[in-house]
DSSP file (Angstrom, degrees, kcal/mol; ACC not computed):
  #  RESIDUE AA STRUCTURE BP1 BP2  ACC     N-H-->O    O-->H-N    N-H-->O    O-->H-N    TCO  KAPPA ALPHA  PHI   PSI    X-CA   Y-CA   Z-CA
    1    1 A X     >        0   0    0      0, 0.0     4,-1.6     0, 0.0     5,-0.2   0.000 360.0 360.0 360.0 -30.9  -30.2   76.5   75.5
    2    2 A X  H >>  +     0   0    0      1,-0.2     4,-3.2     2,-0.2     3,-0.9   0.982 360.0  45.2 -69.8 -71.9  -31.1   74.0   78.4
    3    3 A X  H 3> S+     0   0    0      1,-0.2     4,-1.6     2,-0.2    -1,-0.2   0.759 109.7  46.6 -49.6 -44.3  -31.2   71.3   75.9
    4    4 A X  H 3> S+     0   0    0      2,-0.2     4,-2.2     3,-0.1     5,-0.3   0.970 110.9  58.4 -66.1 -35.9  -27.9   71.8   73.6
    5    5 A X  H <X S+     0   0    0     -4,-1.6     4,-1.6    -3,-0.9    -2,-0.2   0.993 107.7  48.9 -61.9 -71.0  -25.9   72.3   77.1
    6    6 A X  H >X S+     0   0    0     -4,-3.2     4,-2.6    -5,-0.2     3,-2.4   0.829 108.7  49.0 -35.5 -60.1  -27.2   68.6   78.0
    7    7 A X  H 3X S+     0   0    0     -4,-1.6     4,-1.1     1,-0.4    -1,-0.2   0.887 111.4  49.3 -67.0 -59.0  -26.2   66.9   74.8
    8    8 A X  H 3< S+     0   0    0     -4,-2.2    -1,-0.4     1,-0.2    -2,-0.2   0.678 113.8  48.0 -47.6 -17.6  -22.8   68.2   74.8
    9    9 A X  H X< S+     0   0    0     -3,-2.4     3,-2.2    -4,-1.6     4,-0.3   0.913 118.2  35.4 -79.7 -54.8  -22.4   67.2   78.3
   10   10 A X  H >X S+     0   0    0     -4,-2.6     4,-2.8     1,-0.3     3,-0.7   0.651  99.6  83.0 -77.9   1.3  -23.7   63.6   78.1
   11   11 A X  T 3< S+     0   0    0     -4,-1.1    -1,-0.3    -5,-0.4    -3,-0.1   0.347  88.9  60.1 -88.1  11.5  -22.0   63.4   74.4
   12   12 A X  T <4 S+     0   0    0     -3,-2.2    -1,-0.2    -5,-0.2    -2,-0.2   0.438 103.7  47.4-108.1   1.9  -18.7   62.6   76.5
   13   13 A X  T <4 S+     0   0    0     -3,-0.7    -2,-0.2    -4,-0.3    -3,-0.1   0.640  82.8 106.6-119.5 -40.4  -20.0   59.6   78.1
   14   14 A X  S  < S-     0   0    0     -4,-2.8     2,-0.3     1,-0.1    65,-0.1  -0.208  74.0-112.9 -82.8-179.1  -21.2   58.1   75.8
   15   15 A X        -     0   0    0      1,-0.2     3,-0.1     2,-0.1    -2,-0.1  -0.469  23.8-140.1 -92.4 133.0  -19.6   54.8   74.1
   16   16 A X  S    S+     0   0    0     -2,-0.3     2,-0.8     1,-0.2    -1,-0.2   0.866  90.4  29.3 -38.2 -47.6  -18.2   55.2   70.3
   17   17 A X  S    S-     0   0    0      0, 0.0     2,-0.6     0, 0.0    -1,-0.2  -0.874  75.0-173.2-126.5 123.6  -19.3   52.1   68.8
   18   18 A X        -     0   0    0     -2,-0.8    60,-0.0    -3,-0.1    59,-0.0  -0.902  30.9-109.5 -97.3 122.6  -22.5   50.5   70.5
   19   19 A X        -     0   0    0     -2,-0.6     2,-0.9     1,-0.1    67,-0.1   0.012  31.4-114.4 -10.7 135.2  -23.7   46.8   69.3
   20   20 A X        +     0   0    0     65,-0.1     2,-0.2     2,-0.0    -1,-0.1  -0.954  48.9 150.0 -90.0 126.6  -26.6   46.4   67.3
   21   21 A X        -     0   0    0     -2,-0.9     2,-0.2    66,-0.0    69,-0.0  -0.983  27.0-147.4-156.3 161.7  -29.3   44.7   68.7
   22   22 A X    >   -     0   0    0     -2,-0.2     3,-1.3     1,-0.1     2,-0.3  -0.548  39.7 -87.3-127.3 150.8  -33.0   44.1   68.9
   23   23 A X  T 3  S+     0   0    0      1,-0.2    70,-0.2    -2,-0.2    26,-0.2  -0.636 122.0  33.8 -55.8 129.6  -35.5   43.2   71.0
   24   24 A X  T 3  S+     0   0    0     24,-1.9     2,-0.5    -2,-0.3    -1,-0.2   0.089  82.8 133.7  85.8 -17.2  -35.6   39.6   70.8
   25   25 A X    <   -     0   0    0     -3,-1.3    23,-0.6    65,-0.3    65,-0.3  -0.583  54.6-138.9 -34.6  78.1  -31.8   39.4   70.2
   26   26 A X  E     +AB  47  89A   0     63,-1.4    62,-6.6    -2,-0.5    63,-2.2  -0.689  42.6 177.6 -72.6 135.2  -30.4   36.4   72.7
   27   27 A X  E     -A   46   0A   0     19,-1.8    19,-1.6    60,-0.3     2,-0.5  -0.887  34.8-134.0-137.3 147.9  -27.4   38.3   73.7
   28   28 A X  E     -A   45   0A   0     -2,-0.3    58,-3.4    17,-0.2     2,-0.5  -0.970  21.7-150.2-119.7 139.8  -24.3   37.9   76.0
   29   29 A X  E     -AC  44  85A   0     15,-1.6     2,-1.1    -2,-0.5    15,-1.1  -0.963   7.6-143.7-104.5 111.7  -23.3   40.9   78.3
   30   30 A X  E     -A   43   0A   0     54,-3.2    53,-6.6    -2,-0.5    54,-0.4  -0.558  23.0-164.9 -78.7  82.3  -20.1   41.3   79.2
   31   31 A X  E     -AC  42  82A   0     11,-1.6    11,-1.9    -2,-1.1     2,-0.4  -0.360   9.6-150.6 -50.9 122.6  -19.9   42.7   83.0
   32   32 A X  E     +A   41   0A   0     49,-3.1     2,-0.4     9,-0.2     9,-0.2  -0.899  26.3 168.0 -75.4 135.5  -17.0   44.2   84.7
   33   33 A X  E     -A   40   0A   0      7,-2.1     7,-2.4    -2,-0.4     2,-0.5  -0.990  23.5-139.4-131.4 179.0  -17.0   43.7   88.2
   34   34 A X  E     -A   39   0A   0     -2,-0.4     2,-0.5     5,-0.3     5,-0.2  -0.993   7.9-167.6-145.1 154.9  -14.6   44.1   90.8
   35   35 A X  E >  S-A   38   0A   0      3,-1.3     3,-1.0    -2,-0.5     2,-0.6  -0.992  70.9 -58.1-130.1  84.3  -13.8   42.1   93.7
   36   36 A X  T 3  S-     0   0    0     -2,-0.5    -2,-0.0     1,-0.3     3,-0.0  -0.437 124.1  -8.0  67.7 -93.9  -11.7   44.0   96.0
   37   37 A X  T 3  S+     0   0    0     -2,-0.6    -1,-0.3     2,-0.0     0, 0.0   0.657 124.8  71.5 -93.1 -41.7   -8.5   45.0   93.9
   38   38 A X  E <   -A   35   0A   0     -3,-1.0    -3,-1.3    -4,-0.1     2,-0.3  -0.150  62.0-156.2 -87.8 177.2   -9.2   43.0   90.9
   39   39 A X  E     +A   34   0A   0     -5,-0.2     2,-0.3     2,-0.0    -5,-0.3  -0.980  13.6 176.5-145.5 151.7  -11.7   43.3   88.3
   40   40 A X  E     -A   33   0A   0     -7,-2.4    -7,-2.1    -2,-0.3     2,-0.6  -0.974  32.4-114.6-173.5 158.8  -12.9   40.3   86.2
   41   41 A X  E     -A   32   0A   0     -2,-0.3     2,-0.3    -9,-0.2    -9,-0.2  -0.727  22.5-159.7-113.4 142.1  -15.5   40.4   83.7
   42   42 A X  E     -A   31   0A   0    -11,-1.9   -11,-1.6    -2,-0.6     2,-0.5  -0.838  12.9-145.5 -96.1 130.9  -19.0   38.2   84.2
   43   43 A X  E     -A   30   0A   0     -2,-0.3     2,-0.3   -13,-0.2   -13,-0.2  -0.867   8.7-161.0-109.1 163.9  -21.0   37.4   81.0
   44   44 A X  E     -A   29   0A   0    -15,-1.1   -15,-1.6    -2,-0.5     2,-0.1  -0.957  11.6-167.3-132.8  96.4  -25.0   37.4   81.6
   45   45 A X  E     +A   28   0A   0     -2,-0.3   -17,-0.2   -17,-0.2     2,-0.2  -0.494  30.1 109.1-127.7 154.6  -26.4   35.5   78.8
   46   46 A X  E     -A   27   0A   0    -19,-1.6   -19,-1.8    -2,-0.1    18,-0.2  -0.757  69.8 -58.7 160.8 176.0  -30.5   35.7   78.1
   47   47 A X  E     -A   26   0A   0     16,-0.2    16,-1.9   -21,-0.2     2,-0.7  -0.455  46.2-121.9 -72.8 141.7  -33.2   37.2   75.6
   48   48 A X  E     +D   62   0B   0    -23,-0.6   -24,-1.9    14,-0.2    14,-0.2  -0.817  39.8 172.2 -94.0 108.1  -33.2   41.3   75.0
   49   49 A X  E     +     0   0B   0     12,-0.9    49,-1.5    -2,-0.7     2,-0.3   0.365  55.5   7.9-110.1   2.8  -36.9   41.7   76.1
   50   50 A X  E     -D   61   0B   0     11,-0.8    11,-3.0    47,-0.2    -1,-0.4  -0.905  53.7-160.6 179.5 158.7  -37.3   45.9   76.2
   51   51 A X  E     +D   60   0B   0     45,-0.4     2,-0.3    -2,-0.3     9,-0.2  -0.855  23.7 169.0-132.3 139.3  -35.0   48.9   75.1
   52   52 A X  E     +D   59   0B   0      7,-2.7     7,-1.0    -2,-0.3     2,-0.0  -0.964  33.2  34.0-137.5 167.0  -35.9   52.3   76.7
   53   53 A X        -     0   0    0     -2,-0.3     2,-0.3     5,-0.3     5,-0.3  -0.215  63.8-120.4 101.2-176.9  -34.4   55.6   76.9
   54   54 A X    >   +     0   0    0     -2,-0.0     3,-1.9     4,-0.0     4,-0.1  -0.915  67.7   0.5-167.5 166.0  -32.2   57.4   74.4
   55   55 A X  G >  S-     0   0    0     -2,-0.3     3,-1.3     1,-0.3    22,-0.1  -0.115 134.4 -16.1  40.6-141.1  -28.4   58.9   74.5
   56   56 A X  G 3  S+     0   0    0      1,-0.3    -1,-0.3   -46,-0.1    22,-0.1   0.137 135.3  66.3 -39.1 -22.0  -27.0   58.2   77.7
   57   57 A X  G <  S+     0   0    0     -3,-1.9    -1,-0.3    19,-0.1    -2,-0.2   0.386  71.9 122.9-102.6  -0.6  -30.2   57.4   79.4
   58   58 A X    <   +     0   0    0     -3,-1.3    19,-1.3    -5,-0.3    20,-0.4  -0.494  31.6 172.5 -60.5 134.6  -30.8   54.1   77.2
   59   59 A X  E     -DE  52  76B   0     -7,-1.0    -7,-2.7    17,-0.3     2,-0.3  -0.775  12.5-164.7-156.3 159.6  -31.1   51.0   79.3
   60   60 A X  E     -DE  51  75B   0     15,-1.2    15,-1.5    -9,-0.2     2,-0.4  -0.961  17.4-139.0-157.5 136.7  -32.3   47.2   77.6
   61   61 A X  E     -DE  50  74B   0    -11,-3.0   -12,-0.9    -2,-0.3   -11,-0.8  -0.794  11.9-155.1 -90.4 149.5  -33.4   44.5   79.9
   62   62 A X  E     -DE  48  73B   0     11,-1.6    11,-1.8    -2,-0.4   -14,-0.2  -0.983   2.1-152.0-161.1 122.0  -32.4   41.1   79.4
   63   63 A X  E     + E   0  72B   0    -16,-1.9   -16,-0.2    -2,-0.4     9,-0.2  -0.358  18.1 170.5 -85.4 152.1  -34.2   38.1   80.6
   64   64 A X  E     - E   0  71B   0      7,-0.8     7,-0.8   -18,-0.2     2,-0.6  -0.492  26.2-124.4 170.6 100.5  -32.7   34.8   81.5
   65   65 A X  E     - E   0  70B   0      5,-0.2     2,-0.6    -2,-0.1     3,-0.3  -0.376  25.4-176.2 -70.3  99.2  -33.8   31.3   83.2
   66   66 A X  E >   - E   0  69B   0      3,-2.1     3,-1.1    -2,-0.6    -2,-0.0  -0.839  67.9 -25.0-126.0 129.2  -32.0   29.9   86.1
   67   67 A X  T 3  S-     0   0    0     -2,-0.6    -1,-0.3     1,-0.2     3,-0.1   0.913 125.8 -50.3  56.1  29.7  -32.5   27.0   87.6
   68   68 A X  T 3  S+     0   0    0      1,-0.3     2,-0.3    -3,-0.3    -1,-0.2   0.268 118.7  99.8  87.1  -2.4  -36.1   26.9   86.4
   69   69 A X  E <  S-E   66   0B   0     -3,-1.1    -3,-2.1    -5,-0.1     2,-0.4  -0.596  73.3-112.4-103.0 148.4  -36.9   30.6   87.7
   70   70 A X  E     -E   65   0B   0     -2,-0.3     2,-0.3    -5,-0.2    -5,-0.2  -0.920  31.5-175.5-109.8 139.1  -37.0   33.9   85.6
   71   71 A X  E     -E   64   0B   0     -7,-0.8    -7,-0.8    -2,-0.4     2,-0.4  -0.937   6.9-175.5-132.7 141.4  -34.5   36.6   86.0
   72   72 A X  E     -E   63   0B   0     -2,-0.3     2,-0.3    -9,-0.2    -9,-0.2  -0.986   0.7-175.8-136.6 152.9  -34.3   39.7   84.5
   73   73 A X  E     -E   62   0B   0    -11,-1.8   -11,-1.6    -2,-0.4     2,-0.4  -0.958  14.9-144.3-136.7 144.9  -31.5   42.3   84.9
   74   74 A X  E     -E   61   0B   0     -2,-0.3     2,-0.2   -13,-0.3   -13,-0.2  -0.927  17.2-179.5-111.4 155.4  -31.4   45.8   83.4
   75   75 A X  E     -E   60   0B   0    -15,-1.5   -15,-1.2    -2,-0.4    -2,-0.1  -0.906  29.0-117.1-159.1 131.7  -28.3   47.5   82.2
   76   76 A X  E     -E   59   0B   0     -2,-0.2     3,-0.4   -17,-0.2   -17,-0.3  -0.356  27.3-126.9 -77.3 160.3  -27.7   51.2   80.6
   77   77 A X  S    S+     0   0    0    -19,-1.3   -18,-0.1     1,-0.2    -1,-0.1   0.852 105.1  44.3 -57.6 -64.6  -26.5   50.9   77.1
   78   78 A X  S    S+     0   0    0    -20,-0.4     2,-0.3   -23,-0.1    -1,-0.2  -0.258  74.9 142.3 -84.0  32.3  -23.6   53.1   78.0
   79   79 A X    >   -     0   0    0     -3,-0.4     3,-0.9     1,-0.1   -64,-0.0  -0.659  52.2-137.7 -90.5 128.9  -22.4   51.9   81.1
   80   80 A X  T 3  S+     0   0    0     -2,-0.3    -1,-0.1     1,-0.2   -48,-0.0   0.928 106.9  60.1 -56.4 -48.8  -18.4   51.9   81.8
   81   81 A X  T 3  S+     0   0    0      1,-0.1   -49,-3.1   -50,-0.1     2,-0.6   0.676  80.5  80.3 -92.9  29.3  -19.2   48.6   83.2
   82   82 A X  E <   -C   31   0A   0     -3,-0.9   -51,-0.3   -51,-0.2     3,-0.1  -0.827  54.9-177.3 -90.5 110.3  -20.6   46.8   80.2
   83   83 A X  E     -     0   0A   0    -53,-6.6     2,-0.2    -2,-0.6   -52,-0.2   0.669  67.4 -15.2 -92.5  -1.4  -17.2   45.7   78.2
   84   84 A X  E     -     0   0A   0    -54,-0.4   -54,-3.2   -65,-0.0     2,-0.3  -0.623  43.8-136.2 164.5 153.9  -19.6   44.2   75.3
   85   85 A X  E     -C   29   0A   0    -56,-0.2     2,-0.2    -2,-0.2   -56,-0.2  -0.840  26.3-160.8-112.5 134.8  -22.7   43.1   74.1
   86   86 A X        -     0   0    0    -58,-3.4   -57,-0.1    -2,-0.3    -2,-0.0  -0.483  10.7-146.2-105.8  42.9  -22.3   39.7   72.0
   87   87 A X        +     0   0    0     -2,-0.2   -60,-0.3   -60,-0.2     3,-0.1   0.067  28.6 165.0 -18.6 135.6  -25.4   38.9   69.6
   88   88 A X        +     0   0    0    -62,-6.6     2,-0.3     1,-0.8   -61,-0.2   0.594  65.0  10.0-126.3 -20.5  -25.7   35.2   69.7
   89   89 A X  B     -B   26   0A   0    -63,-2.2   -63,-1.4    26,-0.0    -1,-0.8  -0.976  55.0-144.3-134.7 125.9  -29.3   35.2   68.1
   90   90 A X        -     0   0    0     24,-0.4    24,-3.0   -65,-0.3     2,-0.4  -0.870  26.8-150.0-101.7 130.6  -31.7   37.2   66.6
   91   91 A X  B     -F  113   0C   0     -2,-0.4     2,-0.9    22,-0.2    22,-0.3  -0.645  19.6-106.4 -99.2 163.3  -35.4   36.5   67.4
   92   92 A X        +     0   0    0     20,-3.0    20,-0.3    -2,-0.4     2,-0.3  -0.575  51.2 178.8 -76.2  93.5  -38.5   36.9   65.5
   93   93 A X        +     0   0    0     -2,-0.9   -70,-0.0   -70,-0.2    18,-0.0  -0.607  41.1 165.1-105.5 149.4  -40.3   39.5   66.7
   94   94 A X        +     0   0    0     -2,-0.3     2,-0.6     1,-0.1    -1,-0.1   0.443  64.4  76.5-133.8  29.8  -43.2   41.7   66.6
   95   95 A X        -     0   0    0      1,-0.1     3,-0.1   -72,-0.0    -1,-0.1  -0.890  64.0-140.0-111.3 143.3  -43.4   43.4   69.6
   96   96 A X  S    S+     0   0    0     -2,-0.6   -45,-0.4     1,-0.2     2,-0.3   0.521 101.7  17.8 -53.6   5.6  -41.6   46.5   71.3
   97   97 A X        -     0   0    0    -47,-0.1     2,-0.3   -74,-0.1    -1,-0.2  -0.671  67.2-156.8 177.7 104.2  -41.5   44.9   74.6
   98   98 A X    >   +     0   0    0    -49,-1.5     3,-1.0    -2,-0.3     4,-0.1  -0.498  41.4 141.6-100.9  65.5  -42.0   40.9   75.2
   99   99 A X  T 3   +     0   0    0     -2,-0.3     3,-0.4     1,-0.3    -1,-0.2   0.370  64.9  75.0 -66.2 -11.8  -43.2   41.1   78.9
  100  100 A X  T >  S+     0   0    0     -3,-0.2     3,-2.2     1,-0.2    -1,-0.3   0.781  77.3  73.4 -77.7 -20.3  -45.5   38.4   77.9
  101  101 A X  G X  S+     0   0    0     -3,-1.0     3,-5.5     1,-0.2    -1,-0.2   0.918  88.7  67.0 -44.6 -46.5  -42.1   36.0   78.0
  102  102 A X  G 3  S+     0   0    0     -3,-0.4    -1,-0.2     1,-0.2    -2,-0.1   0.825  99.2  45.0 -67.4  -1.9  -42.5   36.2   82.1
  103  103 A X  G <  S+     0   0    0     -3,-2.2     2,-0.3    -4,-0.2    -1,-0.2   0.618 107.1  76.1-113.2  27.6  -45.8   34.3   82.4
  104  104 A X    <   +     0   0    0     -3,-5.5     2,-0.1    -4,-0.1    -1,-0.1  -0.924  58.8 179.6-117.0 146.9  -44.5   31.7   80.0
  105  105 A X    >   +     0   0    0     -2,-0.3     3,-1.0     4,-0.0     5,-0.1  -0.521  42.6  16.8-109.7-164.6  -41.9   28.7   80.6
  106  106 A X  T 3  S-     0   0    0      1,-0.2     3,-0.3    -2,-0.1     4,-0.3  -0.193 124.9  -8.6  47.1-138.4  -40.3   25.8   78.9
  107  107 A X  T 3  S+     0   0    0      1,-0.3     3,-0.2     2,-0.1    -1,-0.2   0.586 130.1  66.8 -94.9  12.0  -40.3   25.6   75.1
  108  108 A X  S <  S+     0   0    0     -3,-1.0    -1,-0.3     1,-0.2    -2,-0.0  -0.180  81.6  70.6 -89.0  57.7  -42.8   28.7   74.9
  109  109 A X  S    S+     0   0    0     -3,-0.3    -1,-0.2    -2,-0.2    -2,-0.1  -0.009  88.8 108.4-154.8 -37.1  -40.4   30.9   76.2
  110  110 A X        -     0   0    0     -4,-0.3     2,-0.2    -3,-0.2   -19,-0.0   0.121  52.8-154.9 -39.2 169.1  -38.9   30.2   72.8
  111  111 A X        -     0   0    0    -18,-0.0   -19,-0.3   -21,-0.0     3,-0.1  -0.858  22.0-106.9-144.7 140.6  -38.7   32.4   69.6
  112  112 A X        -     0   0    0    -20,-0.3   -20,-3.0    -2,-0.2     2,-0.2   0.081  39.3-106.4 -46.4 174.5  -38.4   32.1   66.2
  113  113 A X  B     -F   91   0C   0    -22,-0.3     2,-0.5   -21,-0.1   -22,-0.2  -0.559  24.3-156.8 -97.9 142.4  -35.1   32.8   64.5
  114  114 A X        -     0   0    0    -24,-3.0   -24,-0.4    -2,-0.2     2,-0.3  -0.993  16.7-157.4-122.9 153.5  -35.1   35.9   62.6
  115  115 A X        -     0   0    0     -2,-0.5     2,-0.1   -26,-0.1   -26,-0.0  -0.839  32.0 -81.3-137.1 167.6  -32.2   35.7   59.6
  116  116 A X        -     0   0    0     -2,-0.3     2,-0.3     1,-0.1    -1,-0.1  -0.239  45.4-137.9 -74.3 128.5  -30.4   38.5   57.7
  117  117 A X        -     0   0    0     -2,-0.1     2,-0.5     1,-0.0    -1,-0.1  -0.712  13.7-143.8 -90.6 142.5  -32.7   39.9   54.8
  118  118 A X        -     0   0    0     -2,-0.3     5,-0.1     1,-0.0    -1,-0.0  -0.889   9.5-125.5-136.8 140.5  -30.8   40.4   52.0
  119  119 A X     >  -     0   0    0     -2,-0.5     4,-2.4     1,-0.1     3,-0.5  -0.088  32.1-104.9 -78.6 149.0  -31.7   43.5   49.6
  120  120 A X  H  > S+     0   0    0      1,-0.2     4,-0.7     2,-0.2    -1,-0.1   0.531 120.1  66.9 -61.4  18.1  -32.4   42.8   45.7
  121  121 A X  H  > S+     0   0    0      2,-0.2     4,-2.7     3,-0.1    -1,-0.2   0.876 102.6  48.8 -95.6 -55.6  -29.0   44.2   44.8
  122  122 A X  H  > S+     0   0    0     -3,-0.5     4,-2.5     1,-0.2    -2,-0.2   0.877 111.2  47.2 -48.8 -41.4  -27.6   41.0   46.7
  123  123 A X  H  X S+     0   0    0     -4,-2.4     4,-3.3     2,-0.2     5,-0.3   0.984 110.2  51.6 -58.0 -50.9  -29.7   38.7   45.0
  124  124 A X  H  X S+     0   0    0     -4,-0.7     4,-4.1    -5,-0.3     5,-0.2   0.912 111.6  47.4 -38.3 -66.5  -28.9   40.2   41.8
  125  125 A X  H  X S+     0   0    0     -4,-2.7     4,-2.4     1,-0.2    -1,-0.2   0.867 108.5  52.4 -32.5 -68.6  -25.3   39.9   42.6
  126  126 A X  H  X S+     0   0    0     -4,-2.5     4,-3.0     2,-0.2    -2,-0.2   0.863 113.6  51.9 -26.9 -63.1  -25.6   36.0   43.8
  127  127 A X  H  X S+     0   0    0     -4,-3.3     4,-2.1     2,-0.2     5,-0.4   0.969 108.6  45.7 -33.0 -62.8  -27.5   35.4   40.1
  128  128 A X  H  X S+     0   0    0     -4,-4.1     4,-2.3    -5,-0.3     5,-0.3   0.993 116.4  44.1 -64.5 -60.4  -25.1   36.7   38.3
  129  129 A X  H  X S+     0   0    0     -4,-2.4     4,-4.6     2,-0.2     5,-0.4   0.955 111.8  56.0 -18.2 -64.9  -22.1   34.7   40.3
  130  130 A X  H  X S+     0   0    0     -4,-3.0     4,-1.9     1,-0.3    -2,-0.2   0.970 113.6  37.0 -70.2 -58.9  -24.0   31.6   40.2
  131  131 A X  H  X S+     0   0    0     -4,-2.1     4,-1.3     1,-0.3    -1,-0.3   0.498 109.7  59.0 -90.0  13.3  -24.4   31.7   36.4
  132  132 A X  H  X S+     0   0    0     -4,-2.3     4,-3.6    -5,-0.4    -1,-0.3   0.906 114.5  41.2 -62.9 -50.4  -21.0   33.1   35.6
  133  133 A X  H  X S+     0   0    0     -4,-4.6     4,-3.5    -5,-0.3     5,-0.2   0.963 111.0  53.3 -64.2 -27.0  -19.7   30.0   37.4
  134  134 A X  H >X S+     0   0    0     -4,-1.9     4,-0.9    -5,-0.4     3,-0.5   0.864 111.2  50.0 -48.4 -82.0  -22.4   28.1   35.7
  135  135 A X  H >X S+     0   0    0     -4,-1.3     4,-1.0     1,-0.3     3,-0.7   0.772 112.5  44.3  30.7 -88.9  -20.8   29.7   32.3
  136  136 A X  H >X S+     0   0    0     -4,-3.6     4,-2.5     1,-0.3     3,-0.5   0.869 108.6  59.0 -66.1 -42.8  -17.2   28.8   33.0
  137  137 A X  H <X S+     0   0    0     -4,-3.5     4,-1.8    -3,-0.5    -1,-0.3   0.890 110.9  37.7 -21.5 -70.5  -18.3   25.3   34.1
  138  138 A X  H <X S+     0   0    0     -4,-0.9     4,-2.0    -3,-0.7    -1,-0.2   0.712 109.8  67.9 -71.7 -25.8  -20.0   24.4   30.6
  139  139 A X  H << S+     0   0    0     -4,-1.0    -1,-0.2    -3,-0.5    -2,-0.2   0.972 110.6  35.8 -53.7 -71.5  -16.6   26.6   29.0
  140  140 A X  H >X S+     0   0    0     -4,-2.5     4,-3.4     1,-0.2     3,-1.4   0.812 111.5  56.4 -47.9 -34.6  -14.3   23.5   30.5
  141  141 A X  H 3< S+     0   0    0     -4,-1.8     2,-1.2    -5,-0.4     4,-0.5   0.978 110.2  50.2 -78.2 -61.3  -16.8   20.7   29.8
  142  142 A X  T 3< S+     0   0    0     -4,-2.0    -1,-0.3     1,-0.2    -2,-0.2  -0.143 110.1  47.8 -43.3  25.8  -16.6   22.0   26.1
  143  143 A X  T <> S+     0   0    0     -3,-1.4     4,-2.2    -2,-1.2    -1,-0.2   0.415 113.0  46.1-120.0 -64.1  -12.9   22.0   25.8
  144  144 A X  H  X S+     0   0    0     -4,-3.4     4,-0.5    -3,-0.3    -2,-0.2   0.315 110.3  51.8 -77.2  17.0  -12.5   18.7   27.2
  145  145 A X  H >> S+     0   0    0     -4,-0.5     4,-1.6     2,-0.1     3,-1.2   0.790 116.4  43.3-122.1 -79.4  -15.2   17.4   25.0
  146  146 A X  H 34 S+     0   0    0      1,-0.3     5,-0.2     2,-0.2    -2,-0.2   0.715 110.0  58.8   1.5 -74.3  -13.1   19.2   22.0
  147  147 A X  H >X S+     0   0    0     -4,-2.2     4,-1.0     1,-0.3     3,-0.7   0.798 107.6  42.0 -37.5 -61.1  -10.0   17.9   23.6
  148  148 A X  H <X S+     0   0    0     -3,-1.2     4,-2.7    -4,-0.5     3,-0.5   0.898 114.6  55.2 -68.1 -32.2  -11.1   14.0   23.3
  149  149 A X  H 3< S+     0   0    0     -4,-1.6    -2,-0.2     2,-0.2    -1,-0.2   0.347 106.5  44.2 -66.4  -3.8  -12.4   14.6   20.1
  150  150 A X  H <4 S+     0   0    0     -3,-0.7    -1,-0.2    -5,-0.3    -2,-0.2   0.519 116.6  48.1-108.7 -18.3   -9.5   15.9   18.7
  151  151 A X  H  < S+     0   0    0     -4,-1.0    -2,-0.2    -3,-0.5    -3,-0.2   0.978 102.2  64.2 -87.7 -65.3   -7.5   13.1   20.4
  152  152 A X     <        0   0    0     -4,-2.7    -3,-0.1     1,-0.3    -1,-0.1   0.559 360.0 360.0  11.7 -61.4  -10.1   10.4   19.0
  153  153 A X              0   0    0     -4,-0.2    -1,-0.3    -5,-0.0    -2,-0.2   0.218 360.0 360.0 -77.7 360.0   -8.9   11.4   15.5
C-alpha cells in the first residue's frame, strides 16, 4: 500500500522525456539559475562518472577539470533546474562507477570512444544498398558501352 501511494506521488514530478546517457558519457548540463529576478541557464560540461538512485531519487555525478583541479558536482536526474542534458561523447567503459578518474590527471584522465553498435539487420540493410547501387552503376556503364557501340557502327 505504502509503496503504490509513493510511486503515484513522485510519478508527477518526474520529467517525460529523460536523455540517455551512460557512465562514461562526456555530457553538458544545462543549469537554471537565478540571479535575483532573472534566471539564466549555466552549462556544466565534464565526464558522467556514477548514476545512483531510481524514479525521482536518481542523481549522476559529473566530473570536470578546472584550471588543473578536479571538480565534481552531483545533480538529480529529475531536477526542475536541469533544462538538459547534452551527450557530446560516449566513453568506453567497463565500470559502474569510475572513481578511479580522481586519482588520475592529464591524458589518463582520458577514455576511449565508445561508437554506436549497429545490429545485423543494419548491416544487412547497408549490403544490400551498397550492391543495389553497385547493380545500377554497372546497369549505366553497360548502356553507355551499348550506346558507343551502336554509334561506332
Amino acid at each position: 500500500m505504502q509503496n503504490r501511494l509513493m510511486t503515484l506521488v513522485e510519478e508527477t514530478s518526474l520529467k517525460p522525456t529523460v536523455p540517455k546517457f551512460e557512465i562514461g558519457d562526456t555530457v553538458d548540463v544545462h543549469v537554471r539559475i537565478l540571479e535575483g529576478d532573472k534566471e539564466r541557464i549555466q552549462v556544466y560540461n565534464g565526464v558522467v562518472i556514477a548514476r545512483s538512485g531510481s524514479g525521482t531519487r536518481e542523481m549522476f555525478v559529473v566530473r570536470r577539470i578546472v584550471q588543473g583541479e578536479g571538480v565534481e558536482r552531483k545533480f538529480p536526474v529529475h531536477s526542475p533546474r536541469i533544462a538538459d542534458i547534452v551527450v557530446k561523447r560516449s566513453g568506453k567503459v567497463r565500470r559502474a562507477k569510475l572513481y578511479y578518474l580522481r586519482e588520475r590527471s592529464g591524458k589518463a584522465v582520458r577514455l576511449k570512444e565508445r561508437f554506436a553498435v549497429t545490429t545485423a539487420a543494419e548491416t544487412e540493410a547497408k549490403a544490400a544498398a551498397k550492391a543495389e547501387r553497385k547493380a545500377a552503376k554497372a546497369a549505366t556503364r553497360k548502356a553507355k558501352a551499348e550506346a558507343s557501340a551502336a554509334k561506332a557502327k
